[in-house]
N, CA, C and O atoms as CSV, one atom per row, in Angstrom:
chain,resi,resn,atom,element,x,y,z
A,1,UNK,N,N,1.215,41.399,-4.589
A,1,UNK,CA,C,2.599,41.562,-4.171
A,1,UNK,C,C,3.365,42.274,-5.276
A,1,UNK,O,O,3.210,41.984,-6.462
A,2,UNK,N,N,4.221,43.244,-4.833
A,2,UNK,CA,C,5.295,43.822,-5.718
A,2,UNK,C,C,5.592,43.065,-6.501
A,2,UNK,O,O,5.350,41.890,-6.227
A,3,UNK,N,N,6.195,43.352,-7.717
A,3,UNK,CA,C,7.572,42.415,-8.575
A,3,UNK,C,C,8.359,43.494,-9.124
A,3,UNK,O,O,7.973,44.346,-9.925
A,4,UNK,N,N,9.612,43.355,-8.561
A,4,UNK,CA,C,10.500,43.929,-9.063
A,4,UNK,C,C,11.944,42.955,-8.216
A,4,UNK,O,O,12.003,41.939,-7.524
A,5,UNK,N,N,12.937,43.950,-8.756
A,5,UNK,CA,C,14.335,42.868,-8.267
A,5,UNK,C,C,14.980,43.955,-6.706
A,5,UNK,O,O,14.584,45.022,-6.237
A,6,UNK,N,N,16.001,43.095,-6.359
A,6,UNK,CA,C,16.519,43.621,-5.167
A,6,UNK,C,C,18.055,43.761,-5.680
A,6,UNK,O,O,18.738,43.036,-6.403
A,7,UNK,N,N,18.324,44.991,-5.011
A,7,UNK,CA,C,19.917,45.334,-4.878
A,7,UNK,C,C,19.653,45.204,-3.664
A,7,UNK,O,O,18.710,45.636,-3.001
A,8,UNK,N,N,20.907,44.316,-3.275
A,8,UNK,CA,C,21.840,44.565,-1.459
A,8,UNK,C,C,22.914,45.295,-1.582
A,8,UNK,O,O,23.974,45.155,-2.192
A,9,UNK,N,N,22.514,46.018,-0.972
A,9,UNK,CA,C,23.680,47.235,-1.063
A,9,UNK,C,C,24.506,47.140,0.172
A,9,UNK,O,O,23.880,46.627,1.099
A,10,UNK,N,N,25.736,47.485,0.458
A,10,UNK,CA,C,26.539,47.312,1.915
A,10,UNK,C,C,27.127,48.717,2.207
A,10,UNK,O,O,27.756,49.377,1.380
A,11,UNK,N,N,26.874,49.066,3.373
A,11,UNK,CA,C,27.843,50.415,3.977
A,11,UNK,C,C,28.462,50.258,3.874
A,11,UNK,O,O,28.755,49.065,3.953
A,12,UNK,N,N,29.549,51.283,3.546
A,12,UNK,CA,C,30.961,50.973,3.177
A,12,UNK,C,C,32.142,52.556,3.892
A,12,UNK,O,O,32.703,53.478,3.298
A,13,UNK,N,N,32.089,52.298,4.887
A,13,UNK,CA,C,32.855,53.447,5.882
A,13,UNK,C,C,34.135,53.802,4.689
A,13,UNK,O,O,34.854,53.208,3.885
A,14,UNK,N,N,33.754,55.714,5.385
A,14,UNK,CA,C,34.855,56.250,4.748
A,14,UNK,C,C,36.204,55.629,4.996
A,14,UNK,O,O,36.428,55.048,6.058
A,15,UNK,N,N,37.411,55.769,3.731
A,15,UNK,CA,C,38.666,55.279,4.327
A,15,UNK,C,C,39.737,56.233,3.459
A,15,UNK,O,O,39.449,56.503,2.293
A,16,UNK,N,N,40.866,56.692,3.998
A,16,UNK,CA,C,41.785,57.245,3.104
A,16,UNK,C,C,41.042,58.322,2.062
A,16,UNK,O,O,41.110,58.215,0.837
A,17,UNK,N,N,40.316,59.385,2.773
A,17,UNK,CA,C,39.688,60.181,1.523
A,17,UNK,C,C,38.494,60.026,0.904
A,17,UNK,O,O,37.901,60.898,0.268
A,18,UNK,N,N,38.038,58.573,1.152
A,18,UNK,CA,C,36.563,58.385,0.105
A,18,UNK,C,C,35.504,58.545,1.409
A,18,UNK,O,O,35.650,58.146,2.565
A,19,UNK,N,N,34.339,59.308,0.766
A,19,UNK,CA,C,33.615,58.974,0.957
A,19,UNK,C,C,32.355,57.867,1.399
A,19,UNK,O,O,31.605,57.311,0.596
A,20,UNK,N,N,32.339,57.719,2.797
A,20,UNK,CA,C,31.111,56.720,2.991
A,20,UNK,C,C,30.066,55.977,2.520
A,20,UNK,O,O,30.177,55.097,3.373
A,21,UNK,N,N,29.272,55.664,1.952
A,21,UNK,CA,C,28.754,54.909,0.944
A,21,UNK,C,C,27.654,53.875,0.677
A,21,UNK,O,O,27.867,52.749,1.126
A,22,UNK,N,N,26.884,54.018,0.232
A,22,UNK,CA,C,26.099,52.308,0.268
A,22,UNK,C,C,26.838,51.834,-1.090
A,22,UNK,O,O,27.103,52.754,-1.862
A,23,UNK,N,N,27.195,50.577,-1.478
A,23,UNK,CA,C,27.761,50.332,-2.635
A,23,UNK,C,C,27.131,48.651,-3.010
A,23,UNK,O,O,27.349,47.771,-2.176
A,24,UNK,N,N,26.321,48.293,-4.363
A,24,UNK,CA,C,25.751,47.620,-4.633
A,24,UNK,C,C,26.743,45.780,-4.479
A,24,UNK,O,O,27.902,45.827,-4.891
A,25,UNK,N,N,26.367,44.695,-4.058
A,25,UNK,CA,C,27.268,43.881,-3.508
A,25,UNK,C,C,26.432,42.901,-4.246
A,25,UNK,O,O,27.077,42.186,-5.013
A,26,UNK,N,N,24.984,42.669,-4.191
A,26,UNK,CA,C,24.758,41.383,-4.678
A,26,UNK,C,C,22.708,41.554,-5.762
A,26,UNK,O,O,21.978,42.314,-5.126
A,27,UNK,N,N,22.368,41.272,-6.397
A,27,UNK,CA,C,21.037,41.773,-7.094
A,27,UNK,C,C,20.608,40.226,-6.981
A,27,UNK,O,O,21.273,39.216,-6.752
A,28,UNK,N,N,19.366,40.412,-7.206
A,28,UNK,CA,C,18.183,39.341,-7.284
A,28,UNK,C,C,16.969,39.380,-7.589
A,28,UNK,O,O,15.997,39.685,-6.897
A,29,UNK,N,N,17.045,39.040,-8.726
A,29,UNK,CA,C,16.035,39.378,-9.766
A,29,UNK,C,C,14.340,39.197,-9.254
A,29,UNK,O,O,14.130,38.666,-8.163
A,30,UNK,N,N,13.442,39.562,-9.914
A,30,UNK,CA,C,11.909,39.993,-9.578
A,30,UNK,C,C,11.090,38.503,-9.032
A,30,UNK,O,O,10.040,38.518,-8.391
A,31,UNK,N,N,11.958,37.039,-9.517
A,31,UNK,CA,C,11.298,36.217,-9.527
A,31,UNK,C,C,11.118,35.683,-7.924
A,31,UNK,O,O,10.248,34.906,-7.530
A,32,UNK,N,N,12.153,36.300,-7.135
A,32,UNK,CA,C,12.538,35.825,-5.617
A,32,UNK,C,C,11.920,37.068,-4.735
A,32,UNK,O,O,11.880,38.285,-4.917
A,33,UNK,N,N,11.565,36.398,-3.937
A,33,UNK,CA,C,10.637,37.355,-2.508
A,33,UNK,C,C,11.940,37.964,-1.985
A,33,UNK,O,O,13.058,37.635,-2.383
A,34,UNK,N,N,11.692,38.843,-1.095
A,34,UNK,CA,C,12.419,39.740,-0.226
A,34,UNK,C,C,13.094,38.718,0.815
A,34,UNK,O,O,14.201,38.798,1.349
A,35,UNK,N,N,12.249,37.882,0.925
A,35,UNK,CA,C,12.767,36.694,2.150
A,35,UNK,C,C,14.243,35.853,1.478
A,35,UNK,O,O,15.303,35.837,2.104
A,36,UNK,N,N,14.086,35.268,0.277
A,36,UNK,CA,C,14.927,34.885,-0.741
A,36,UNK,C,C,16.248,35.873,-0.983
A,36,UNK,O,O,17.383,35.429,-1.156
A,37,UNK,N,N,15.974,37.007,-0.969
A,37,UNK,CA,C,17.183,37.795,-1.227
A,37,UNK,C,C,17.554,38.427,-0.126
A,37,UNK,O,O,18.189,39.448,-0.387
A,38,UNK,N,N,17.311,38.090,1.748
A,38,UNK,CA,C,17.939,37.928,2.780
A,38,UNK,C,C,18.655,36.680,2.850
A,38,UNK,O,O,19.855,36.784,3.106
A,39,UNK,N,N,18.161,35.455,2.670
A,39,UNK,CA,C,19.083,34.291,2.515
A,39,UNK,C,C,20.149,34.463,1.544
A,39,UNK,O,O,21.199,34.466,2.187
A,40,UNK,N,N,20.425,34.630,0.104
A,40,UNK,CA,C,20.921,35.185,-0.718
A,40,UNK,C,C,22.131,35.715,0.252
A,40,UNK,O,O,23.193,35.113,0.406
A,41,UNK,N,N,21.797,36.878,0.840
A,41,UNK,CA,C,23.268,37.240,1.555
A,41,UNK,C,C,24.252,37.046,2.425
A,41,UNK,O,O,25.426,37.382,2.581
A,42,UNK,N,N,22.787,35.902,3.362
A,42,UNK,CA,C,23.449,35.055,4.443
A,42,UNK,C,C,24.298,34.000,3.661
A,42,UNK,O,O,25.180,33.440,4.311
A,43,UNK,N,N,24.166,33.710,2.547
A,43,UNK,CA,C,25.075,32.846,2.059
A,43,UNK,C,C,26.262,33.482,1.834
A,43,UNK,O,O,27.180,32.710,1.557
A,44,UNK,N,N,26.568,34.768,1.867
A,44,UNK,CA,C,27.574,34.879,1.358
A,44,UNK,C,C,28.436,35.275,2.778
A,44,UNK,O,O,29.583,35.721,2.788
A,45,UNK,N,N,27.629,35.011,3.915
A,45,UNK,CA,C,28.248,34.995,4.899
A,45,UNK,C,C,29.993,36.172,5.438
A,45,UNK,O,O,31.085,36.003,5.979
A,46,UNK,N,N,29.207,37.237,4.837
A,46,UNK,CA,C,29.955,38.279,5.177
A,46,UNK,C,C,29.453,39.358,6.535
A,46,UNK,O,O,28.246,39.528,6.708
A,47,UNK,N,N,30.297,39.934,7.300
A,47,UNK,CA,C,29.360,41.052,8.547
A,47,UNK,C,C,29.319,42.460,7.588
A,47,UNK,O,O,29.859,42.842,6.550
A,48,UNK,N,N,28.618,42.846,8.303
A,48,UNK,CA,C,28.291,44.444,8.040
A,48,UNK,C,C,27.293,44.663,8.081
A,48,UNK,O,O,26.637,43.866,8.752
A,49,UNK,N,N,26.403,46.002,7.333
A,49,UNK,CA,C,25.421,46.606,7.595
A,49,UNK,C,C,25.184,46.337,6.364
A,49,UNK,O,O,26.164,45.981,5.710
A,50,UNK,N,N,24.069,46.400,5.772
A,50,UNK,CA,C,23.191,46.028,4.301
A,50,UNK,C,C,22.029,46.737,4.574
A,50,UNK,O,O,21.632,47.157,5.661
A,51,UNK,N,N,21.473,46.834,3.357
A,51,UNK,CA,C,20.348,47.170,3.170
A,51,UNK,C,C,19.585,46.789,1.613
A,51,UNK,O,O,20.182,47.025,0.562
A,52,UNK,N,N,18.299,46.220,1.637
A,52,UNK,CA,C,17.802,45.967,0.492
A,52,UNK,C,C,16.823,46.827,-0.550
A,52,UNK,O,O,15.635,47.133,-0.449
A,53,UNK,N,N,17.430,46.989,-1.193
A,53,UNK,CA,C,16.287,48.333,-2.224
A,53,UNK,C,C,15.825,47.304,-3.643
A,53,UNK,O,O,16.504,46.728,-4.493
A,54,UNK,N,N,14.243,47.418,-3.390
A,54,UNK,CA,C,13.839,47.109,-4.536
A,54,UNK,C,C,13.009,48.248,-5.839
A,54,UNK,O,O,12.362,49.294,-5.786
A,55,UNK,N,N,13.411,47.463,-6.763
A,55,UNK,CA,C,13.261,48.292,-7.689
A,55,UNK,C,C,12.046,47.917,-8.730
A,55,UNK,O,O,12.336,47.102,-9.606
A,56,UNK,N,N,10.865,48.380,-8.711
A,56,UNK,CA,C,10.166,47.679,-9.931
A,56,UNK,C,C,9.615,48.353,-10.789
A,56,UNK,O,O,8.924,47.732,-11.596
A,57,UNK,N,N,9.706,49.704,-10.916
A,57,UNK,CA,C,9.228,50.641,-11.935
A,57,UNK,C,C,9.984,51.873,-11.916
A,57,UNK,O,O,10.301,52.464,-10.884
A,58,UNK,N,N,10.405,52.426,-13.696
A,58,UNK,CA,C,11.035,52.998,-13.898
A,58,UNK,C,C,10.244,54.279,-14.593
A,58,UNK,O,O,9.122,53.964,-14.987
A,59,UNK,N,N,10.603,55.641,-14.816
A,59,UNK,CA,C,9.480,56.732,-15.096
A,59,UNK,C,C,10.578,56.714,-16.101
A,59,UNK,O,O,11.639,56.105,-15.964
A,60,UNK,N,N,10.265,57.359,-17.009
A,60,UNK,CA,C,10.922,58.145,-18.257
A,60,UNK,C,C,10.077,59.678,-18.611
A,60,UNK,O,O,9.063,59.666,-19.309
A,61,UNK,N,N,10.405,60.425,-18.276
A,61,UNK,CA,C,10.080,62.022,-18.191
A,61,UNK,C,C,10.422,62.485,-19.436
A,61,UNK,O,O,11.556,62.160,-19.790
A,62,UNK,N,N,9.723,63.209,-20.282
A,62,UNK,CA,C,10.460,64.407,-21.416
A,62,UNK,C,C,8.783,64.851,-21.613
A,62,UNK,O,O,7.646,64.403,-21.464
A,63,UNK,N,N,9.657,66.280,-22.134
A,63,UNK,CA,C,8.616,67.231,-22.532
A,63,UNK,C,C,8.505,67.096,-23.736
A,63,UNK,O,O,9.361,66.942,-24.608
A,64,UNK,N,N,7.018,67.179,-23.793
A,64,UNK,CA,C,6.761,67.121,-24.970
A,64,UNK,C,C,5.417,68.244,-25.240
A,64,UNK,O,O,4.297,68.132,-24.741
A,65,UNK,N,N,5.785,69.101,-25.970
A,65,UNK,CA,C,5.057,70.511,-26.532
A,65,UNK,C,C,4.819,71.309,-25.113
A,65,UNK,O,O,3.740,71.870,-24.926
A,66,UNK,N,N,5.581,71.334,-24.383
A,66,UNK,CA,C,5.866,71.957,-23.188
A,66,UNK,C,C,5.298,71.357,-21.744
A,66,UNK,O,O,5.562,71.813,-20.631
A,67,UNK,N,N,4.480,70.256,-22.039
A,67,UNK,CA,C,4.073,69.401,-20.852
A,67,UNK,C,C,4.822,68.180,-20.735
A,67,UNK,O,O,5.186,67.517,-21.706
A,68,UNK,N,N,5.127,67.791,-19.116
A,68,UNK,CA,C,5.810,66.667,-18.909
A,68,UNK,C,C,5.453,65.387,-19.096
A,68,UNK,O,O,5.043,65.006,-18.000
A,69,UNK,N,N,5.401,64.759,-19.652
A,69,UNK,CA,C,5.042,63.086,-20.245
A,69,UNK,C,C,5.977,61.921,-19.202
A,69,UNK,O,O,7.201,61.804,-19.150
A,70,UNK,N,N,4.996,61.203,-18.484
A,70,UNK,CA,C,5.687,60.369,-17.971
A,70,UNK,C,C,5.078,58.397,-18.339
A,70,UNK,O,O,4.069,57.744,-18.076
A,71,UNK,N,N,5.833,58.244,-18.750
A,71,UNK,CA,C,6.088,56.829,-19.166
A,71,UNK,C,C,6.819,55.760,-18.325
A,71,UNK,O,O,8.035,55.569,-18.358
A,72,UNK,N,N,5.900,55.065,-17.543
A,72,UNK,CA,C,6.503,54.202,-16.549
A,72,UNK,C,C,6.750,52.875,-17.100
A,72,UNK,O,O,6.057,52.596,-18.078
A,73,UNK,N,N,7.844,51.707,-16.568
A,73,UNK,CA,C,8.078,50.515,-17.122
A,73,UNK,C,C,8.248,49.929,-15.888
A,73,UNK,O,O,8.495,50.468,-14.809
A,74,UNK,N,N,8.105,48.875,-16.136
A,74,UNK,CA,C,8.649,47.171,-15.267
A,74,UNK,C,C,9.741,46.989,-15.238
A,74,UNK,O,O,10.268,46.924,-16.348
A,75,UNK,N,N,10.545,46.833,-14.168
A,75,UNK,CA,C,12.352,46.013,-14.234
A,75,UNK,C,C,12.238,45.323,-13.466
A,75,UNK,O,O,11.908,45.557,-12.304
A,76,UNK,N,N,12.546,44.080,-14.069
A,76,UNK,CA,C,12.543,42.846,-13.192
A,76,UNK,C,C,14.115,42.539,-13.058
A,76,UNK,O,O,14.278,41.366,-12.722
A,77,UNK,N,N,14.898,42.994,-13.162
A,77,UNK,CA,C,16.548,42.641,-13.402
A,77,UNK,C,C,17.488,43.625,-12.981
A,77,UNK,O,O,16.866,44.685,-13.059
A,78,UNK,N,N,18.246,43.781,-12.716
A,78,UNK,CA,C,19.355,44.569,-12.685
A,78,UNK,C,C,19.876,44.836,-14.671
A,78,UNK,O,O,20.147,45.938,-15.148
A,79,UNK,N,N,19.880,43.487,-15.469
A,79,UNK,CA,C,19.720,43.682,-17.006
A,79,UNK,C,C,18.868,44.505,-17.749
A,79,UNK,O,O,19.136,45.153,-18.760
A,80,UNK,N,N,17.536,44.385,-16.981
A,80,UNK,CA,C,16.677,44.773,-17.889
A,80,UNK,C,C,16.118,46.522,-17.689
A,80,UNK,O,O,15.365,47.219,-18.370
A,81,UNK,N,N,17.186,46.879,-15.951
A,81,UNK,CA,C,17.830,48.562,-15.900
A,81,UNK,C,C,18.201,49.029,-16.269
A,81,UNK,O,O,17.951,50.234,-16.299
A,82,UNK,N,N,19.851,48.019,-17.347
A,82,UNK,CA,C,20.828,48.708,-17.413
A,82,UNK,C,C,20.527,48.505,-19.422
A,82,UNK,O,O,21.174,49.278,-20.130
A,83,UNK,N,N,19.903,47.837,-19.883
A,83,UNK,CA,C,19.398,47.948,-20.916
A,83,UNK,C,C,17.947,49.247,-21.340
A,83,UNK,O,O,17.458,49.489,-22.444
A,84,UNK,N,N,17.645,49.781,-20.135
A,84,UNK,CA,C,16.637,51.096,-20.457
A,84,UNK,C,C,17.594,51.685,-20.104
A,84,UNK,O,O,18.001,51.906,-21.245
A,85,UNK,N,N,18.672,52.361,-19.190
A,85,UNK,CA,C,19.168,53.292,-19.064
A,85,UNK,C,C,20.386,53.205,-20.959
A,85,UNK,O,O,21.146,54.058,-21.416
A,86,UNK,N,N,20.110,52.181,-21.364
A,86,UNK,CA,C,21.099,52.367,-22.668
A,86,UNK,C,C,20.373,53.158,-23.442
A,86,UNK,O,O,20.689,54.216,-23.987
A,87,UNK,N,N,18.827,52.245,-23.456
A,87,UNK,CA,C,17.928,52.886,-24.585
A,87,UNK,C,C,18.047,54.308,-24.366
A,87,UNK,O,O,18.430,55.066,-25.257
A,88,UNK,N,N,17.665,54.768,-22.973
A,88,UNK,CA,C,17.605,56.015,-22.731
A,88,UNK,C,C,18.961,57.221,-23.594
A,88,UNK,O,O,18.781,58.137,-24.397
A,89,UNK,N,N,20.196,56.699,-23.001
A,89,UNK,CA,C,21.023,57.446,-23.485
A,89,UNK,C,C,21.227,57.489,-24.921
A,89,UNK,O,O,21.277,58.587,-25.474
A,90,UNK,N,N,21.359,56.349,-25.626
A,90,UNK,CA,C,20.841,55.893,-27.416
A,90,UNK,C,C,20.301,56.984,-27.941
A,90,UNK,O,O,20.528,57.727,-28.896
A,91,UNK,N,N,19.245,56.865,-26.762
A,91,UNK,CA,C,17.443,57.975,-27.894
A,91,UNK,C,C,18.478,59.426,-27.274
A,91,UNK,O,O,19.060,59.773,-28.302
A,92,UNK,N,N,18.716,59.907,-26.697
A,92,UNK,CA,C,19.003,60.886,-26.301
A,92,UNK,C,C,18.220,61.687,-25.595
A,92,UNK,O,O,18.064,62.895,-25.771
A,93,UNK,N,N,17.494,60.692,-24.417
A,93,UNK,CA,C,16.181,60.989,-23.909
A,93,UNK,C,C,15.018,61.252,-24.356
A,93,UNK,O,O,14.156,61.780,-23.653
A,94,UNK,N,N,14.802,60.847,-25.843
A,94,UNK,CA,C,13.726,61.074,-26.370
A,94,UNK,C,C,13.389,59.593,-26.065
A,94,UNK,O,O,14.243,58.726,-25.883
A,95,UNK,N,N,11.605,59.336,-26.017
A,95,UNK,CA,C,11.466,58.033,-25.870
A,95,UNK,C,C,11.304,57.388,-26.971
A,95,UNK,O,O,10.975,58.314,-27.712
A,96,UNK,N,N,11.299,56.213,-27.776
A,96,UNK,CA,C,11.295,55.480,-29.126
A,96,UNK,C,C,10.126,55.142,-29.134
A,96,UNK,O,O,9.860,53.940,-29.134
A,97,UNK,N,N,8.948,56.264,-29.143
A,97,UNK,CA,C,7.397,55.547,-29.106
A,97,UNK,C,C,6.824,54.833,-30.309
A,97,UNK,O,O,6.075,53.884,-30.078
A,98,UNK,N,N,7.032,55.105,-31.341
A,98,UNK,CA,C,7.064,53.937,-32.600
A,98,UNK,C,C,7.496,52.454,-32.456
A,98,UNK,O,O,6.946,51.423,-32.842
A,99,UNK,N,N,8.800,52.694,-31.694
A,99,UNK,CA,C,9.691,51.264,-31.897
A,99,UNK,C,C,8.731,50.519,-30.800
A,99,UNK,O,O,8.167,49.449,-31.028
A,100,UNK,N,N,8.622,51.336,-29.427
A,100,UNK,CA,C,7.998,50.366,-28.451
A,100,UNK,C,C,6.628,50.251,-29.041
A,100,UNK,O,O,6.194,49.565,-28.115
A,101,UNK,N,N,5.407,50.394,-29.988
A,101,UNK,CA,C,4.509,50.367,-30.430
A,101,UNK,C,C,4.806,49.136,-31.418
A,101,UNK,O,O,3.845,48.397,-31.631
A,102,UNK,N,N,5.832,48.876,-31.949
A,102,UNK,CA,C,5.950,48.015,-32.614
A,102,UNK,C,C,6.120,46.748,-31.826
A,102,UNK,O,O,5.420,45.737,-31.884
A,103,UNK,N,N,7.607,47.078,-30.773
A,103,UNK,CA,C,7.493,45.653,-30.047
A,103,UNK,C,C,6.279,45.079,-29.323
A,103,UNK,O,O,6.034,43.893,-29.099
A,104,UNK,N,N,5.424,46.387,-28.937
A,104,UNK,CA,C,4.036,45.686,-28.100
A,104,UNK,C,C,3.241,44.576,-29.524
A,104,UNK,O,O,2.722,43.463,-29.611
A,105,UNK,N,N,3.452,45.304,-30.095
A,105,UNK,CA,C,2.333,44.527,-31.263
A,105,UNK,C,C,3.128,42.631,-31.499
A,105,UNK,O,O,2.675,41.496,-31.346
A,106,UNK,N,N,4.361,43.160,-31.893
A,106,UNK,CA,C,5.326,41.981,-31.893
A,106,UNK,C,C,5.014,40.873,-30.653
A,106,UNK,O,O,4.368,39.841,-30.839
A,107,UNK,N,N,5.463,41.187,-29.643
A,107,UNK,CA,C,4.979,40.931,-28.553
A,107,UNK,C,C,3.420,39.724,-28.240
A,107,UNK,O,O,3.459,38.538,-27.916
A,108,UNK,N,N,2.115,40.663,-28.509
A,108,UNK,CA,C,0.754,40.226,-28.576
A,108,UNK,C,C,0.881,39.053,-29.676
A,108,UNK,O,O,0.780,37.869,-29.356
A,109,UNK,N,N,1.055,39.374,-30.668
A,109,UNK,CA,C,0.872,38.763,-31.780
A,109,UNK,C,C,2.063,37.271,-31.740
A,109,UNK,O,O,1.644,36.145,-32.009
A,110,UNK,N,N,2.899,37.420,-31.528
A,110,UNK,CA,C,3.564,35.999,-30.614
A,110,UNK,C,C,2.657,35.161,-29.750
A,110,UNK,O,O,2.534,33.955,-29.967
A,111,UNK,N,N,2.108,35.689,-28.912
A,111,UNK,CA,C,1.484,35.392,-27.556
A,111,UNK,C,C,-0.107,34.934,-28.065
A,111,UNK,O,O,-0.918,34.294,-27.397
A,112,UNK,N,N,-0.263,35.400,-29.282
A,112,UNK,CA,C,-1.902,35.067,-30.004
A,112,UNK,C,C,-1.794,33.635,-30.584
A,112,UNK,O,O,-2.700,32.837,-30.824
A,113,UNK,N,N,0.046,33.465,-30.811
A,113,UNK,CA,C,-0.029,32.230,-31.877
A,113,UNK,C,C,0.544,31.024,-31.009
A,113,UNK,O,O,1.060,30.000,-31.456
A,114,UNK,N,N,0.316,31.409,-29.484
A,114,UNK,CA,C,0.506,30.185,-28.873
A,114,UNK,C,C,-0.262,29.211,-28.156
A,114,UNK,O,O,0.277,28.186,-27.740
């Protein structure tokens, strides 16, 4: 089974000038099934049209010596999106392949001493 998280997104009819829309209303993280984040909205017991987009892997693209390099990740969060799209802008689209070489090691080596 997938793991990644869900945005419910809601149509949102043009009004006064704007543009029509899907616009993000409620997220639910990687740990809950698709079934879980339909209840999720029935609780919030609003009408309209929705739709659920899940998200569980992210590409990071840059060239490097003229070929495209793609580097995929895990998002289990709506947090843990909006914390790569930081890194991303930070590095200045370069990817931090040292730093993430370090946290993997960091990482293992935690996980060895438990």
């Amino acid at each position: 089974m997938p793991h990644g998280f869900f945005t419910i997104e809601q149509w949102k009819r043009s009004q006064g000038g704007t543009k029509a829309q899907w616009v993000p209303v409620l997220h639910v993280d990687a740990y809950q099934s698709l079934g879980e984040a339909i209840a999720a909205l029935e609780k919030r017991g609003q009408p309209g049209l929705y739709r659920a987009v899940q998200t569980q892997r992210c590409v990071w693209a840059e060239l490097e010596g003229g070929k495209l390099r793609l580097h995929g990740s895990h998002v289990s969060s709506a947090e843990s999106l909006s914390r790569l799209t930081e890194t991303y802008e930070h590095e200045g689209g370069r990817r931090p392949v040292e730093k993430a070489r370090e946290d993997r090691a960091r990482a293992k080596a935690r996980q060895a001493r438990k």
